[in-house]
C-alpha positions as CSV (number, residue, x, y, z in Angstrom):
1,X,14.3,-4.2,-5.9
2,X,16.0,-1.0,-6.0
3,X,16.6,-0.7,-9.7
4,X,13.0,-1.3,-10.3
5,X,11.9,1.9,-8.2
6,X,15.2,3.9,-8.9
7,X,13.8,6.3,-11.1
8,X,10.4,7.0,-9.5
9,X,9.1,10.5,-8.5
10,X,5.4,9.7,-7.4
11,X,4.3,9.7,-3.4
12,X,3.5,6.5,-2.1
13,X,0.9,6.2,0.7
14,X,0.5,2.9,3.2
15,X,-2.6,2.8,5.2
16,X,-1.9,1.9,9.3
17,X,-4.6,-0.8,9.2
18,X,-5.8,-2.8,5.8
19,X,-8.6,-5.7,5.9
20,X,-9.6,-8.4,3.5
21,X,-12.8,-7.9,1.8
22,X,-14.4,-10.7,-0.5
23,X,-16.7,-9.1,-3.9
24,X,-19.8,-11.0,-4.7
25,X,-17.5,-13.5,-7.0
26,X,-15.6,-14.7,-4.3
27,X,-12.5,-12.4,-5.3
28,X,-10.3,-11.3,-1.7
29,X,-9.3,-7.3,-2.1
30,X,-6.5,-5.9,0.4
31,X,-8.9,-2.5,1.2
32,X,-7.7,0.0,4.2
33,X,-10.2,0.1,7.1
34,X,-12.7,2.5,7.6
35,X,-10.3,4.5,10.5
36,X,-6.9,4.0,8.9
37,X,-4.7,6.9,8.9
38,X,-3.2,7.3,5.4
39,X,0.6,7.9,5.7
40,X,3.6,9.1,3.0
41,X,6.3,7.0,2.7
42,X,9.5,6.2,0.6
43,X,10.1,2.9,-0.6
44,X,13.7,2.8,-0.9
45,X,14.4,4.4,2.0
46,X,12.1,1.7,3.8
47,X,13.4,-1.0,1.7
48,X,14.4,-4.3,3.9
């Protein structure tokens, strides 16, 4: 995984609470909650 975001040089937010949420066709979306707090964060220094 850390070849694939070696060269990256974008911010990348995470959200501190996320919720499913269905469209009218059934599709799930992953969608942050009204009160989450956006946050900055690295993926390769994060990266398990």
């Amino acid at each position: 995984m850390k070849n694939l975001f070696e060269r990256t040089s974008s911010n990348w937010v995470r959200y501190s609470e996320y919720e499913w949420r269905a469209a009218e066709d059934g599709t799930l979306y992953l969608t942050p909650t009204k009160t989450a707090q956006p946050s900055i964060y690295d993926p390769l220094a994060e990266y398990q």
